[in-house]
C-alpha positions as CSV (number, residue, x, y, z in Angstrom):
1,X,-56.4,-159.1,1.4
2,X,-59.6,-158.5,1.7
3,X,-61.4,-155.5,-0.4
4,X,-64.4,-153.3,-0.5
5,X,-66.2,-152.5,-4.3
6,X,-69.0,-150.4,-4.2
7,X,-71.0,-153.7,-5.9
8,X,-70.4,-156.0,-2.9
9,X,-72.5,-153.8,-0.5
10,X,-75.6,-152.2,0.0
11,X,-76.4,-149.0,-0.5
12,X,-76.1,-148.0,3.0
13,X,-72.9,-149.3,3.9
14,X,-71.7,-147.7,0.6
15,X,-72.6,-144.4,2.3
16,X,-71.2,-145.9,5.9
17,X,-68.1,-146.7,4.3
18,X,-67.6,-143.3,2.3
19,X,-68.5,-140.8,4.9
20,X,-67.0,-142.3,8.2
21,X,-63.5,-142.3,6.4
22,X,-64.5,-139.1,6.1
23,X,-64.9,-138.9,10.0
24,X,-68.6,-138.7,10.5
25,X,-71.2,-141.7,11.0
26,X,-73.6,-142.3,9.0
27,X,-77.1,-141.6,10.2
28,X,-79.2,-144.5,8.6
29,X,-81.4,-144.5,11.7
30,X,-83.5,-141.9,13.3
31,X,-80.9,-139.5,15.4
32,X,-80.3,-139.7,18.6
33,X,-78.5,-137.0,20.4
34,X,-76.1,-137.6,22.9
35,X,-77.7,-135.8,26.1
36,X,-74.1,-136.1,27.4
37,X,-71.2,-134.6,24.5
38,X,-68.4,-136.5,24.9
39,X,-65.5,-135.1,26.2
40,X,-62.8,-134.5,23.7
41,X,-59.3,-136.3,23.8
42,X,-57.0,-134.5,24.9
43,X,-53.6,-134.2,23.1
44,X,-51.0,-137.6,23.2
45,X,-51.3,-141.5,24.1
46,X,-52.3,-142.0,27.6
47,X,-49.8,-145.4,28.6
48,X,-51.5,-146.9,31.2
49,X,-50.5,-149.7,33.2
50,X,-52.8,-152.7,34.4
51,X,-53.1,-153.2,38.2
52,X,-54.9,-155.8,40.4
53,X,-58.0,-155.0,41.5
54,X,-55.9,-155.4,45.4
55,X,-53.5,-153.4,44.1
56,X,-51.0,-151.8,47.5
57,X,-49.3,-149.1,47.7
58,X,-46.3,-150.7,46.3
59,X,-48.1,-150.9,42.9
60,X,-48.7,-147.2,42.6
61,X,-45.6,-147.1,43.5
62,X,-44.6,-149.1,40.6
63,X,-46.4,-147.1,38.3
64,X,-45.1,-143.9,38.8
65,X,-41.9,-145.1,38.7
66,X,-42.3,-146.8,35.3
67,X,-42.9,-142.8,34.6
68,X,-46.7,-144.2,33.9
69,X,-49.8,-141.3,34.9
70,X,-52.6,-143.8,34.7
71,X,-53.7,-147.2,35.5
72,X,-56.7,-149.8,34.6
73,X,-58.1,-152.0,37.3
74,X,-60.1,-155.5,36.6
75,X,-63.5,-155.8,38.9
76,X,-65.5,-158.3,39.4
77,X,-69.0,-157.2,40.0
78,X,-67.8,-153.9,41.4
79,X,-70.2,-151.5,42.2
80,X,-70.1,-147.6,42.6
81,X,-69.1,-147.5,46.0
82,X,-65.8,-149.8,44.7
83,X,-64.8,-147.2,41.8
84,X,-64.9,-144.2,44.2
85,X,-62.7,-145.9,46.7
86,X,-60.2,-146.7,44.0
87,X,-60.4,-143.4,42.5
88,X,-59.3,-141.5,45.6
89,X,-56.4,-143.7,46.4
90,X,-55.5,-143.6,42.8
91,X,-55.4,-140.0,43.0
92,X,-54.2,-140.0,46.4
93,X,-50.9,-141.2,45.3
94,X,-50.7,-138.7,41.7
95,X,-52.3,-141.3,39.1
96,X,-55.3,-141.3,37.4
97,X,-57.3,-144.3,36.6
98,X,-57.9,-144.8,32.2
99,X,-60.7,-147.5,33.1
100,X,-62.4,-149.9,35.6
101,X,-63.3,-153.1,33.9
102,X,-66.0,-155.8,35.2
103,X,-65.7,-159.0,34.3
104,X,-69.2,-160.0,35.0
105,X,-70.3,-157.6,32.1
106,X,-67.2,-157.5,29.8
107,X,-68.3,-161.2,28.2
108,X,-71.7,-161.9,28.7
109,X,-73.0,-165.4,27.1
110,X,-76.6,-164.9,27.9
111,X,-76.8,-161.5,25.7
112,X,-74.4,-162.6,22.7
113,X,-76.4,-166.0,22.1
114,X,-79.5,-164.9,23.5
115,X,-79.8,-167.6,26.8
116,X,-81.8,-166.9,29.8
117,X,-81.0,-164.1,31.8
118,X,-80.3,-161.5,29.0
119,X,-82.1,-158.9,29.6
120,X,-81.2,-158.4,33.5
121,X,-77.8,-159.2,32.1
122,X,-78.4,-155.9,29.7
123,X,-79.7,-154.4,33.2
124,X,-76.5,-155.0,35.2
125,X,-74.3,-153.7,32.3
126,X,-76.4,-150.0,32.4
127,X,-76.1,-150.0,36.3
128,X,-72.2,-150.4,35.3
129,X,-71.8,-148.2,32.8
130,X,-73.9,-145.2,35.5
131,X,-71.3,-146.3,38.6
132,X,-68.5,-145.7,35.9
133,X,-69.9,-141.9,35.3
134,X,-70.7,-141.3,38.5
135,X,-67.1,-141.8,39.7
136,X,-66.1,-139.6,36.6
137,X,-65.1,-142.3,34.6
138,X,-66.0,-142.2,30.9
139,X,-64.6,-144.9,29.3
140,X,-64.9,-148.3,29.2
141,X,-63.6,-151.6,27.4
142,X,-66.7,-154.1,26.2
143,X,-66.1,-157.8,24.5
144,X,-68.7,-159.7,22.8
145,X,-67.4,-163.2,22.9
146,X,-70.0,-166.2,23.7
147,X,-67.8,-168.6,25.0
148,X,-64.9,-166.5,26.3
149,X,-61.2,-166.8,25.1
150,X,-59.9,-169.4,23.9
151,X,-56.5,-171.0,24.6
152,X,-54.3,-174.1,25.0
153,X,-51.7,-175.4,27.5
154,X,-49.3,-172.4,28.3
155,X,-46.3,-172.5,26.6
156,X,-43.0,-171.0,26.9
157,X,-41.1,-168.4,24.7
158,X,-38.4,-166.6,24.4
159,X,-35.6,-167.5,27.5
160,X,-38.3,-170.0,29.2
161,X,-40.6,-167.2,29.7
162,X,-44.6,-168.6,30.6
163,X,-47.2,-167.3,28.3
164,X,-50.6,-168.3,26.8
165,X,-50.7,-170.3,23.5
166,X,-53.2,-171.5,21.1
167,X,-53.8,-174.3,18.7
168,X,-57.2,-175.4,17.2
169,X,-57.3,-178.3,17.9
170,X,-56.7,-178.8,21.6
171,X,-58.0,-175.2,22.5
172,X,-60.8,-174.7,25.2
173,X,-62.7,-171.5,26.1
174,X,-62.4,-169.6,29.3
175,X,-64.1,-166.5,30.8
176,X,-64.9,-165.5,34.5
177,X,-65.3,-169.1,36.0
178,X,-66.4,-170.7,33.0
179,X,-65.1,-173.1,30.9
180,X,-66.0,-173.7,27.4
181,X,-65.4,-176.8,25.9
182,X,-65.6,-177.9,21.7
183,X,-67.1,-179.0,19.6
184,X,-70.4,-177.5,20.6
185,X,-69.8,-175.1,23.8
186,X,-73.6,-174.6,24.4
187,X,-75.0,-178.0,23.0
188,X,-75.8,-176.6,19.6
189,X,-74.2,-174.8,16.3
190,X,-75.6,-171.2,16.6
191,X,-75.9,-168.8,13.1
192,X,-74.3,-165.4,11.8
193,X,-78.2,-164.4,11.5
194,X,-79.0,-165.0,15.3
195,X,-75.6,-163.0,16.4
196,X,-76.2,-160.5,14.5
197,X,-80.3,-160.0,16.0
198,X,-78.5,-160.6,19.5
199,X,-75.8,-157.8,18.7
200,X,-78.3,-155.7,17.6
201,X,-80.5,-156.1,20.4
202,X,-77.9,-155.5,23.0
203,X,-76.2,-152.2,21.7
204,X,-79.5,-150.4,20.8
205,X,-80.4,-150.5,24.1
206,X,-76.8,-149.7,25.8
207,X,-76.2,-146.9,23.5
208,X,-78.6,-144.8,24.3
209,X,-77.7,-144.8,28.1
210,X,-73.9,-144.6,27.2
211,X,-74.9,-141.2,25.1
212,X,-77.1,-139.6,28.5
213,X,-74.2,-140.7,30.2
214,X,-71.3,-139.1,28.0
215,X,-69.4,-142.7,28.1
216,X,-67.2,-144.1,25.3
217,X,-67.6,-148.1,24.8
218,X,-64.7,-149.5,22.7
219,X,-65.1,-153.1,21.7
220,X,-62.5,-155.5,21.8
221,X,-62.1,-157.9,18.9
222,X,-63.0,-161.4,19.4
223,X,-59.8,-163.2,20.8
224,X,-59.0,-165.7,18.8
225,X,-60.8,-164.1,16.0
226,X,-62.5,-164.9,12.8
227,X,-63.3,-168.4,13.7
228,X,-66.4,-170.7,14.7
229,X,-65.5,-171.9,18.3
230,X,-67.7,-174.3,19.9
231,X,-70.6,-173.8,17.3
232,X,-70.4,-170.0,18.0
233,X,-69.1,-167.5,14.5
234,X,-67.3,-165.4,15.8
235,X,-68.0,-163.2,13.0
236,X,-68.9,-159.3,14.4
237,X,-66.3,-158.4,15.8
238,X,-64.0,-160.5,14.1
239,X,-63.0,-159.1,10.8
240,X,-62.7,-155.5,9.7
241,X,-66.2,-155.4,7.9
242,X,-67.7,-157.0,10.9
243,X,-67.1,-153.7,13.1
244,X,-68.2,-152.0,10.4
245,X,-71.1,-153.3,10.1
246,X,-71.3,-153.1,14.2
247,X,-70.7,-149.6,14.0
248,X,-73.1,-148.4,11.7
249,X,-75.9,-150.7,13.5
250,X,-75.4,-148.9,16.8
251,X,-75.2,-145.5,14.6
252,X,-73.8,-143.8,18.0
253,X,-70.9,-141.3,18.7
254,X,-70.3,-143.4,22.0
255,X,-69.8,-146.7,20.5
256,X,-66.4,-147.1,19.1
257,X,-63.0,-149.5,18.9
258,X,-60.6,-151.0,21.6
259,X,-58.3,-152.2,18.9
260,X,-56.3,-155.4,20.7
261,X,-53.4,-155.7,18.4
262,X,-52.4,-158.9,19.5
263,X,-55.9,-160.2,18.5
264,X,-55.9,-158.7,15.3
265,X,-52.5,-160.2,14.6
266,X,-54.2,-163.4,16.0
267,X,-56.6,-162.9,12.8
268,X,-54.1,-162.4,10.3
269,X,-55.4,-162.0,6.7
270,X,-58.3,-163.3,7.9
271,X,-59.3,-159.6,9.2
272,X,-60.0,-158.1,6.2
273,X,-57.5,-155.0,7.0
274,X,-53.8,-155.5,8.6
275,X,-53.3,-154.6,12.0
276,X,-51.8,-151.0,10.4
277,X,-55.0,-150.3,8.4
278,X,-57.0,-151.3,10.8
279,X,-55.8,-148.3,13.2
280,X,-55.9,-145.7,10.1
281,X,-59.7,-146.6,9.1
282,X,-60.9,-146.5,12.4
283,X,-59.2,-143.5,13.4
284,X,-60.5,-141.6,10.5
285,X,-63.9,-142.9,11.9
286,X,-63.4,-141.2,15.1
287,X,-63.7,-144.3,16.7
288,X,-60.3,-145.7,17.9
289,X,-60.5,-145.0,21.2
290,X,-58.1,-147.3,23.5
291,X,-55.4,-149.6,21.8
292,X,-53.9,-153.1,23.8
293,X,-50.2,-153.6,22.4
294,X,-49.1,-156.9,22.3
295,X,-47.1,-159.5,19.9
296,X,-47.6,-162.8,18.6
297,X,-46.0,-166.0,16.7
298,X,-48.1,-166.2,14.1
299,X,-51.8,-166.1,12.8
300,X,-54.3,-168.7,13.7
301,X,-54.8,-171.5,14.0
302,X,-51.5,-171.5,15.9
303,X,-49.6,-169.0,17.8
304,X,-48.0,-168.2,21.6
305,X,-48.2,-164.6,22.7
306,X,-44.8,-162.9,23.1
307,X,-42.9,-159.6,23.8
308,X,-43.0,-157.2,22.3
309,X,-40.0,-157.0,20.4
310,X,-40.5,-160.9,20.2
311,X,-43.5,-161.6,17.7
312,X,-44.4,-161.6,13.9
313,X,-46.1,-158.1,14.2
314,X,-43.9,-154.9,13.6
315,X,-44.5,-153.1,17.3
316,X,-42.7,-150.0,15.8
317,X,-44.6,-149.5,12.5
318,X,-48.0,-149.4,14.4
319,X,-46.7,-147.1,17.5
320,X,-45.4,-145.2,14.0
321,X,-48.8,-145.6,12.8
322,X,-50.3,-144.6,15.9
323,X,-48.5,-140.9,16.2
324,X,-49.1,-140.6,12.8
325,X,-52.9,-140.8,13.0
326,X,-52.8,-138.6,16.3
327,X,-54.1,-141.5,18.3
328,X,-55.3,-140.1,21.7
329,X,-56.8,-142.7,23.8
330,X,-55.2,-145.3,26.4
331,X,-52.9,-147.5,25.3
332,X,-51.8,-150.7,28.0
333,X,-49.6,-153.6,27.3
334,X,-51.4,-156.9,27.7
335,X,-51.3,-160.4,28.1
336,X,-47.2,-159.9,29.0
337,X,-45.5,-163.2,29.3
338,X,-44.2,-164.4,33.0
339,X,-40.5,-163.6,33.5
340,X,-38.0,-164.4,36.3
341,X,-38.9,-162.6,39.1
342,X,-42.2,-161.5,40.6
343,X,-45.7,-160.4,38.4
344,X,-43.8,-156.9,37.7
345,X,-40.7,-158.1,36.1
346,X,-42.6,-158.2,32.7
347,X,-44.8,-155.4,32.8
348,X,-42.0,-153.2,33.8
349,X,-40.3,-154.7,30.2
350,X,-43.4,-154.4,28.6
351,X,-44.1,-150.2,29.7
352,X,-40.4,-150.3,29.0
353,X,-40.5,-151.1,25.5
354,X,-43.5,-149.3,24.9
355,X,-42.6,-145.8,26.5
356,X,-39.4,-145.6,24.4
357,X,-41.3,-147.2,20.9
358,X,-43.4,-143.4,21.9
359,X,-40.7,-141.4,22.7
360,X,-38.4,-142.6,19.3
361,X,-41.3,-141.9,17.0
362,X,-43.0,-138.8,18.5
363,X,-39.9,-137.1,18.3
């Protein structure tokens, strides 16, 4: 397992690392404050269940009967006029929505590896993020993948049940359309050095409009992590120091953590932290902000994704975990295998399993 000694870093991510256990960021550039304060958490996990972005009535229907109060929709390319419509149905029928996702902007090639179109790229993204707040939505899930996820042929797991698997050597990349294919994805091997000057790039100009805007970004990890995939490192958010070293670059309260558990348990040791100290750290940060809960086989480079009860990681010691470090953000299942039935059958095992993991440890 990986560990920090003062003589492996610089001087400033000695002081990041020290005071944002501490809960406060470090302020290593000039200070920016948020024109917007964030709104504070309010009390308990907010289980929210994942809907199409068609959803009927029969899916809010779903949801409350699951004994779920919120739900995230998928977009692609939404606009304001989108969010507001979903809102008032979504609220129509007693639920509140956790987050509106856009897949146009959640992976975005052109501004992780620098191609052509970055900078309107960076422009649709702010135009997001302002529809989001002006339909009084203030959170919102960002990934920072080049060449999307990567997977191989579905497999099945436990009973016959469909679900996404990957092995190194026969996986492909995949996001919005895309298709991503080794050993170079984009014709060439690209550096740590220029992801880093892209990262850096993108967030300082996001953040800023994120704080006037009083909207929390939590980053996903890179799923698979902790690997080059089609010439690309994967190596920001990828491994514990990576979003460290994320975090104290965009040196804002509204940038924080989407901790994917599933991805993490992708990484394995790989990470830095396990999946368990991962959610202490960054909660002591003040930056674990939404958590996906899902299981896996194994680490990289092979594994199928599973249920809950079903996979290598202990679902019970991080909802433990979880209560322990008052986690108050969203928390949705994800990536749920395909049972026997219709789409529902396994969410409605997945909120299942979840709710009473909640309800055992709280009390």
């Amino acid at each position: 397992m990986q560990q920090y000694h003062d003589h492996d870093l610089s001087p400033s991510r000695r002081s990041f690392l020290r005071v944002s256990m501490g809960g406060a960021l470090l302020a290593s550039a000039p200070a920016r404050g948020a024109k917007r304060p964030l709104k504070p958490l309010t009390p308990g996990i907010k289980i929210s269940l994942q809907i199409p972005n068609t959803f009927t009535q029969q899916d809010l229907a779903f949801t409350k009967q699951l004994g779920v109060n919120y739900v995230s929709i998928p977009t692609r390319g939404g606009t304001y006029e989108t969010f507001a419509a979903f809102r008032q149905r979504v609220e129509a029928a007693g639920l509140k929505i956790a987050n509106i996702g856009n897949s146009r902007v959640h992976n975005m090639p052109e501004v992780t590896l620098n191609l052509p179109g970055r900078d309107q790229k960076i422009e649709e993204y702010k135009q997001y993020l302002r529809d989001l707040a002006k339909t009084g939505i203030y959170y919102t899930t960002y990934a920072h993948m080049g060449n999307g996820i990567w997977s191989s042929a579905p497999e099945t797991t436990r009973g016959g049940a469909r679900a996404r698997a990957f092995h190194l050597a026969t996986a492909t990349g995949n996001w919005d359309g895309q298709t991503f294919l080794p050993p170079l994805s984009h014709g060439r091997r690209f550096s740590e050095k220029e992801l880093w000057e892209n990262y850096t790039y993108f967030i300082r100009q996001v953040a800023p409009v994120a704080e006037e805007l009083g909207i929390r970004i939590g980053i996903h990890p890179d799923d698979p992590p902790a690997l080059e995939l089609g010439g690309v490192p994967r190596c920001i958010f990828g491994t514990f120091d990576g979003y460290v070293r994320a975090l104290e670059i965009a040196n804002s309260p509204n940038i924080g953590v989407c901790l994917c558990c599933g991805t993490w348990l992708e990484g394995g040791a790989r990470m830095g932290r396990d999946v368990y100290q991962a959610i202490r750290e960054f909660a002591k940060m003040g930056k674990l902000w939404k958590v996906h809960l899902r299981n896996v086989t194994g680490p990289v480079p092979d594994f199928v994704e599973t249920f809950p009860d079903g996979g290598y990681g202990d679902l019970k010691r991080i909802m433990r975990t979880l209560v322990d470090v008052d986690f108050r953000g969203i928390l949705i299942a994800d990536h749920v295998p395909e049972m026997v039935g219709d789409r529902r059958t396994g969410w409605a095992y997945s909120i299942g399993y979840i709710k009473a993991l909640y309800d055992a440890v709280r009390n």
